[in-house]
N, C-alpha and C positions, 0 to 999 in steps of 0.2 A: 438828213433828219431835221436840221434846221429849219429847210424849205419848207416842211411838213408842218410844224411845229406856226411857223408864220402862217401858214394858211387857217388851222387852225384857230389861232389867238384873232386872225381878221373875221373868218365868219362870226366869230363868236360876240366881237364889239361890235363887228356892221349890223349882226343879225340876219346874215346872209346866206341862202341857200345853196350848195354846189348847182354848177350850172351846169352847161356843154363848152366845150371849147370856141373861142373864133375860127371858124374853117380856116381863116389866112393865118392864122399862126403856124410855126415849122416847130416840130417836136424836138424838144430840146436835145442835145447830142445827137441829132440826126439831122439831114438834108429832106424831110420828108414833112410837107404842109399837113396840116389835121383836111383840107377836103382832099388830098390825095390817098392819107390812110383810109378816108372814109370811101371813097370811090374804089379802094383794091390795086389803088396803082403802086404795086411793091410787089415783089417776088419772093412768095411765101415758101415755107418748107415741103417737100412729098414725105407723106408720110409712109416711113419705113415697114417693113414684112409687118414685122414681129410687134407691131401697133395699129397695126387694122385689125383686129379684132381684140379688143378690149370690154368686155363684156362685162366683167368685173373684174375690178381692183381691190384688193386687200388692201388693210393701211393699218401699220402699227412699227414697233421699234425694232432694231434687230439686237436688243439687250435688255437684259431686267438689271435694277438694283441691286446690290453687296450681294453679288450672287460670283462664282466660279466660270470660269469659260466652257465647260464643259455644260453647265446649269443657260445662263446666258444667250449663246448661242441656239439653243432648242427655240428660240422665236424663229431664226431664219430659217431654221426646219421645217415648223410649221407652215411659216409662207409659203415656199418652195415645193411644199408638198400637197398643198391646200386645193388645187387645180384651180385657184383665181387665174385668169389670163395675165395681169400683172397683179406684182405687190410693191404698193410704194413704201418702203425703208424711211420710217420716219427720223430728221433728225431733228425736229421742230416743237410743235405742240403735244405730240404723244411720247417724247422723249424724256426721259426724269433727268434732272442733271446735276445731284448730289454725286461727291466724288468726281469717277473719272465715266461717269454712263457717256457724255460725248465720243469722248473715246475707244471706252469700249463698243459702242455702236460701231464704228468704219471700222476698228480691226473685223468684228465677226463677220462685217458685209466683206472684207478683203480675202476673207479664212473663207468663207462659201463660195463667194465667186474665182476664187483658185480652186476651190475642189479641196482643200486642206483633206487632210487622213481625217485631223480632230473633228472636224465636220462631219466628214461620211460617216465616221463612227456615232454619231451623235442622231443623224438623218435614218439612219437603218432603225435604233430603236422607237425616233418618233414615230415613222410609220407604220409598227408596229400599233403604237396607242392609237393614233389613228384610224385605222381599220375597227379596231376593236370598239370605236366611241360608236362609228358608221355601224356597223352591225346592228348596233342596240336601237341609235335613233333609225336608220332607213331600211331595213334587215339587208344591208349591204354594204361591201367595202367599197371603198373608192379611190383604193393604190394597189395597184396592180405590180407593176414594175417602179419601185423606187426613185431604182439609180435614173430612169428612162423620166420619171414625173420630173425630178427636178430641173429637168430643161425646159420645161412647158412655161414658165410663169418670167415673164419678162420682168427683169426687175427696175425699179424705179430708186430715187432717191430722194427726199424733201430736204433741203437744206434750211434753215432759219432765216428769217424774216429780216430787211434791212433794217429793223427799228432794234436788234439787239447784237447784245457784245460778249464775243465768247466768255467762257471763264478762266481757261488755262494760258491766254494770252495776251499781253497786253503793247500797249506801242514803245517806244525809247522813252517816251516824257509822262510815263505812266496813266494816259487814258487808255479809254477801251480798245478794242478790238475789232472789226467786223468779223461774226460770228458767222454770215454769207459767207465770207470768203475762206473762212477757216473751212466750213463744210466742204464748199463746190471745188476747193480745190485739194484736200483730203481726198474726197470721195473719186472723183478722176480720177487723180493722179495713182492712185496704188490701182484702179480701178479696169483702167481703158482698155489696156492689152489683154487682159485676160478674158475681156467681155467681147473684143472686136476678133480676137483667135474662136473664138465662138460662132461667130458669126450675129452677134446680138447689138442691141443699137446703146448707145450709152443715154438715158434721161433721167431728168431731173422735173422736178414739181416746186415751181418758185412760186411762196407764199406773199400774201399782206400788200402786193402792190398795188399803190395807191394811183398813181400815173402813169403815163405812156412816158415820159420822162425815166420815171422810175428803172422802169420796164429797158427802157435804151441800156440805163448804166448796168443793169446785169447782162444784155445782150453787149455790152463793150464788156464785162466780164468773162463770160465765157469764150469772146474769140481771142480775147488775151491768151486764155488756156490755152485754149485749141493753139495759139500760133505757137504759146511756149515749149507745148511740147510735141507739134511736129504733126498736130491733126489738120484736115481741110476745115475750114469754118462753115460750119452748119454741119458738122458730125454729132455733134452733143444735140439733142432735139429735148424742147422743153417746153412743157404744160404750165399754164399758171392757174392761179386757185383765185375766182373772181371773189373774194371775201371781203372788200373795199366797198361802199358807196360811189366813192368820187371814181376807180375802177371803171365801175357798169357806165359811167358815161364816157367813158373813152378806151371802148372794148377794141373797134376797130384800130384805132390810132396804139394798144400795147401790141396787135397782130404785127402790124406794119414794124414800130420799136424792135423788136425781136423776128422779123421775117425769116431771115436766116433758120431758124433755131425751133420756132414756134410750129407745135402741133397741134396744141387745141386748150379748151378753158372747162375746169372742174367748178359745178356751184356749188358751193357751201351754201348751210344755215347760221349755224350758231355766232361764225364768226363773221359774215354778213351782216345779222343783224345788229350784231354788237356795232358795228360798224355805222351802220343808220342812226343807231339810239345815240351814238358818240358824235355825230357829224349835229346832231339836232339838239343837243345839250340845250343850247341856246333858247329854245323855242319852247315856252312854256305851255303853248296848245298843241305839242306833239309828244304822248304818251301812248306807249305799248302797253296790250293789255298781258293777260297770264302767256307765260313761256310757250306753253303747248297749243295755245292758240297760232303762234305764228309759221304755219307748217310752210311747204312754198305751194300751195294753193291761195295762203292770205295775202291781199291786197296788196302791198309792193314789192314783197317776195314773189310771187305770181308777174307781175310785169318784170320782175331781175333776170328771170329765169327765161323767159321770152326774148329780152334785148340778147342773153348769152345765144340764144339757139339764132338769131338772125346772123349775130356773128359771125359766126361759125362758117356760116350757109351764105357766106357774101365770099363771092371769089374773088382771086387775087389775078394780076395785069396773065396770068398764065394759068387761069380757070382752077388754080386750086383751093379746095375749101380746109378747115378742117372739124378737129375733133371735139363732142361737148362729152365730156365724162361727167354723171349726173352725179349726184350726190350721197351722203352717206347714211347706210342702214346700222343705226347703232345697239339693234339688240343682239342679244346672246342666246341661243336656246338651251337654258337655265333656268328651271322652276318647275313647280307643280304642270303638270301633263293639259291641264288649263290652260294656264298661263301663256305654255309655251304654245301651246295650238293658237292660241288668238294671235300673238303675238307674230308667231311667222305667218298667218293669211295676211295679218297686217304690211307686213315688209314685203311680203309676195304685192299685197296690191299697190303699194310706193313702187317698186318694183316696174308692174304693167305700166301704172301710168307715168311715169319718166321714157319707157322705151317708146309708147304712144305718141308721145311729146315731141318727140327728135334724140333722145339720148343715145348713143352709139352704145351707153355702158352705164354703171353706176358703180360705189364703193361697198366696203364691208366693214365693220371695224372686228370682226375675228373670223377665223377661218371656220368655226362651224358654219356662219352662213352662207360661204359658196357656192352647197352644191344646193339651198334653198331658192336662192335667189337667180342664179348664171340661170336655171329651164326657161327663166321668163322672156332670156334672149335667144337662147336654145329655139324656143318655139317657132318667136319669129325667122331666126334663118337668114339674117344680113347679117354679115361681119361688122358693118356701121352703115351710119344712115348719111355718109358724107355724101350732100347737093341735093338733100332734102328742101325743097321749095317750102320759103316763107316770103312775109311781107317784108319788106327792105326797111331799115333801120331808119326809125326819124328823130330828128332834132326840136321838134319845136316844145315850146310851153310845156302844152298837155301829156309830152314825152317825160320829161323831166320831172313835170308833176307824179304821175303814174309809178318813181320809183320813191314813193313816197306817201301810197296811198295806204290810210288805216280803215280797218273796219271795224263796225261793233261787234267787238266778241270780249268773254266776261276779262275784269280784273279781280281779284276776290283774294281775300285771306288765305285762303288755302293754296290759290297762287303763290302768296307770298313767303308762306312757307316752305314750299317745293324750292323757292329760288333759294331761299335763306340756308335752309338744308344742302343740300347740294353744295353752293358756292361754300361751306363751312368744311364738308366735306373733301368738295376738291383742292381748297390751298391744305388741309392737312393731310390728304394722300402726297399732294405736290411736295411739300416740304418729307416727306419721307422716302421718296423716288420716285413713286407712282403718280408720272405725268401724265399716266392713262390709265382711267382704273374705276370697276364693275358700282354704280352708284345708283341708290334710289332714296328717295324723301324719307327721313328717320320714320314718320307713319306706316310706313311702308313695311320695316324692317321683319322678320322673321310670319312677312304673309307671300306666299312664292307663287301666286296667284298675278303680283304685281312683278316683272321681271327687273332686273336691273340693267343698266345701260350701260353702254362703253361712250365713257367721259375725257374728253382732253381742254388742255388749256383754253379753250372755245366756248367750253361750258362754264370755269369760272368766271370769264369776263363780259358774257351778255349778262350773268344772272344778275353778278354784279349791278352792271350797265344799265339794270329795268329798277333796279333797288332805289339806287341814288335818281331815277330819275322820276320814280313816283313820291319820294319823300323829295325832292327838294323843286316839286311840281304841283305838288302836291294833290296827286291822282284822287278822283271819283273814284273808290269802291262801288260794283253793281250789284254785289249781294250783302245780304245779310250774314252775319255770322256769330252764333252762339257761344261760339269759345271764347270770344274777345267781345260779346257784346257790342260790334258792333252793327250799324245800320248800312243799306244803300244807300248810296249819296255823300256818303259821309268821306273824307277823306285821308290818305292815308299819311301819317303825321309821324315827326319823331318817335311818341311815346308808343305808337304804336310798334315804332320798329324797334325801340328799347325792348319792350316787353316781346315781341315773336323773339327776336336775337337772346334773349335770355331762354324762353320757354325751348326754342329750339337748340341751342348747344347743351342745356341739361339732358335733352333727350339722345345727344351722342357721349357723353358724359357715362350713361347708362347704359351705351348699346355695349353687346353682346363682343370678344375681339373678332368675330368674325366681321363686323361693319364697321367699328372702328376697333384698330388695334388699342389695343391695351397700356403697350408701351409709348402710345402718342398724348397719354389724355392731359399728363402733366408738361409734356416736351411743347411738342407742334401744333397741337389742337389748338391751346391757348393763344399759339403765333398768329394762328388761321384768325380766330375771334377778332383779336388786334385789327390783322388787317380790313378783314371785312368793315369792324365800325369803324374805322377811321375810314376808309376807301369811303362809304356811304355819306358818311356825315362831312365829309369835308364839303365846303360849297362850291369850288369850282373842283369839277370833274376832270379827274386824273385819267389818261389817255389809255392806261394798262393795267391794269390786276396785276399781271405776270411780274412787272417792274418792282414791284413788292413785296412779292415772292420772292424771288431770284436774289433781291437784298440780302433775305434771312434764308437762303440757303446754307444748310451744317451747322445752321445757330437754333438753339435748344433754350436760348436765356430770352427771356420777355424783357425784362428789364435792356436790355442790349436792344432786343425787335423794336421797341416802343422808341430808342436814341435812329436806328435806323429809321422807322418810319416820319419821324421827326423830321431829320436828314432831308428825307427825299422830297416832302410836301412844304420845307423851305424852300427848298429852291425851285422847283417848280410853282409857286407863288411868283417867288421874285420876278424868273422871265422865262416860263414854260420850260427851265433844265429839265430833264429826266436823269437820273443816276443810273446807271445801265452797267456799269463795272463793277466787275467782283472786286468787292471791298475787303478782302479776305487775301488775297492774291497779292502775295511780298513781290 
């Protein structure tokens, strides 16, 4: 993290762009030049049965918040039952992680994938509710045999990101933890035998990598495993989640890093972008406009998503390609009969045009949209589109330029309260458990017309990320706006953001506990505020939202939040520290 942290602090004084790599560089912890990752000379993974056809991916926890094991567990029910072809087990950004939810995540993945009693007991009456939902939306069920469905859905694993530190465990001289390591080798280890007596393949979904570097040290992580406990290396096969900037320019060179192990690359949005907007802090003529503007049809997203599908489709010294899992579909069908109609043609037409694209597959973020979305792969009829012909990957300029192209599309007030909303919303589901949880702009609230979203850590920190970077860039608004009087042209300034951040946490202040809980308004709510205006107003740009969060996790005192956020933005001042350990943890 160091490494990261110096690259960082250099673009930011040079005013320096992420590049491409020197071809003659050798990727670090590897024997492998960047023009040999790029040419494919490296012997990639085959991808196993039970991962060709991936059509759709589920993605959520396999545990709720101060809940029961019996209660708990009904997530990995639902996966399991859901006829996603996989479901990735978050243990990352949709994870809550008050108390013991890390935790309790791998026991309930350990308790399903043994078959546990407590499970099957649990699994028989989810899919009873199941049928009964299908009935009503489709006039059909869609679980026939149970005990026969929950073999169908390969399951996956997300372990946490290398930028963070478990909370239950810390080193001999009391710093953090890697929070990776705690996961990937959790999740194995109780995991292997009972998935490979199966006949199923063990994977994983490694997030937030930043380099082909990066990328090495978890590919020398997991063959550690593998050797420690007696697997062949390249038995664990593992997807990474292109969510990096500096990533998309060294897609080929993470293939190569992880060859053994590597099946293919998921695009993200939310944390993508956040990831642009964070890499260009720097750069006062580089502003995002409104959130919903930047779908991946907009301008650098639209080239990101392209360099991933080259990649993919670039073979390796032994003609193998692999896998792009598209990205995620984040509604619910929930709402007035309106609402939901638009809502799913819309995810149907994300849908067509990612499989159009090259996508082998795309995500979900809850199991009602499986059986909306999986026809649109259904139709076409390839298990995956692996050795789809594209144009071969370039390096120069206008390549690099390209993932960095903006277009004009609106910034507006009402933009900015979508963002302000939201991110208010999500550090105070975050600090309550709910590291993934149903969210729409307090405008919004009790019209069912407008649906709500499934939001994970990804959503507090671009929204964040466009906040701090129109107030301290001090963005052109393109419209006019009669609530704030303001003009186009005009820009968007402290006071403005004083006064949205007031008008808008009064209006969660007042919602209903169905959109904020009731028990949060004096607790968590307030913590959330904190963070947000300080995050925003601080002038140099803090790398995480989450690191903030994760501070005042189980703390309920502002006065304590406000010493913690203190804390963290000293010393990050000083020399780019981050605080990353539970401060809580004797």
């Amino acid at each position: 993290m160091r490494a990261r942290a110096e690259r960082r602090a250099v673009r930011s004084r040079d005013r320096r762009r992420i590049a491409f790599l020197d071809p003659d560089l050798t990727i670090g912890r590897t024997g492998i030049t960047v023009r040999e990752a790029r040419a494919g000379m490296f012997a990639g993974s085959e991808i196993p049965t039970d991962l060709q056809r991936q059509w759709i991916q589920g993605t959520g926890p396999a545990t709720k918040p101060h809940s029961t094991l019996e209660k708990s567990i009904r997530n990995v029910a639902y996966a399991l039952l859901s006829g996603a072809d996989g479901w990735m087990f978050d243990g990352e950004d949709a994870l809550g992680q008050v108390e013991t939810m890390s935790l309790d995540n791998q026991r309930n993945l350990r308790l399903a994938i043994a078959r546990d009693e407590s499970f099957l007991k649990v699994a028989e009456q989810v899919a009873d509710e199941m049928n009964a939902w299908a009935k009503s939306f489709f006039g059909r069920t869609i679980i026939d045999d149970w005990q026969k469905q929950l073999d169908f859905t390969t399951i996956i694993f997300r372990a946490r990101g290398l930028h963070l530190d478990d909370r239950h465990i810390k080193a001999a001289d009391g710093s953090g933890f890697s929070a990776s390591i705690a996961d990937l080798a959790m999740y194995v280890v109780h995991n292997h035998a009972a998935l490979r007596g199966r006949g199923r393949s063990i994977v994983v979904y490694l997030p937030k990598i930043q380099t082909a570097e990066e990328a090495a040290l978890w590919n020398d992580l997991i063959t550690a495993l593998e050797q420690h406990i007696g697997l062949a290396v390249g038995t664990i096969k593992a997807y990474v989640l292109v969510e990096q900037l500096e990533a998309s320019h060294q897609l080929m060179e993470i293939r190569a890093a992880l060859a053994p192990h590597f099946v293919g690359f998921n695009t993200g949005r939310w944390d993508y972008i956040n990831s642009v907007s964070d890499a260009m802090a720097w750069d006062p003529s580089f502003v995002n406009p409104n959130i919903d503007a930047i779908t991946m049809t907009y301008g650098y997203m639209r080239n990101y998503e392209d360099r991933v599908r080259r990649a993919v489709n670039t073979p390796d010294q032994n003609g193998r390609f692999a896998l792009w899992q598209g990205g995620m579909e984040p509604n619910i069908p929930v709402g007035s009969p309106q609402g939901v109609d638009t809502a799913m043609k819309r995810a149907v037409a994300g849908g067509e045009r990612e499989q159009q694209a090259g996508a082998s597959g795309k995500w979900v973020a809850h199991w009602k949209m499986v059986h909306i979305v999986r026809p649109v792969w259904e139709k076409a009829g390839q298990d995956n589109q692996l050795g789809r012909q594209f144009a071969p990957l370039g390096y120069e300029q206008a390549d690099a330029d390209a993932l960095l192209q903006l277009e004009q599309t609106p910034r507006t007030i009402r933009g900015a309260r979508d963002l302000l909303s939201v991110a208010l919303q999500y550090g105070n589901a975050f600090a309550q458990g709910f590291q993934a949880a149903a969210l729409k702009p307090a405008d919004f609230f009790g019209n069912d017309d407008v649906l709500y979203l499934m939001e994970d850590m990804a959503t507090g920190e671009i929204r964040l990320s466009i906040l701090w970077e129109w107030l301290h860039k001090g963005a052109t608004l393109t419209d006019d706006d009669a609530s704030l009087n303001v003009k186009a042209g005009e820009p968007f300034t402290p006071e403005l953001f004083a006064r949205l951040l007031e008008q808008e946490y009064d209006k969660l202040l007042k919602a209903s506990d169905r959109d904020v809980h009731d028990d949060s308004k004096k607790t968590t709510l307030p913590i959330a505020r904190e963070i947000v205006a300080r995050y925003v107003a601080e002038p140099g740009k803090a790398p995480w939202y989450i690191d903030l969060l994760n501070l005042n996790l189980n703390n309920h005192d502002l006065a304590e939040a406000k010493r913690r956020i203190d804390l963290y933005f000293e010393a990050f001042r000083k020399d780019g520290t981050r605080i990353t350990k539970n401060l809580d943890l004797k």
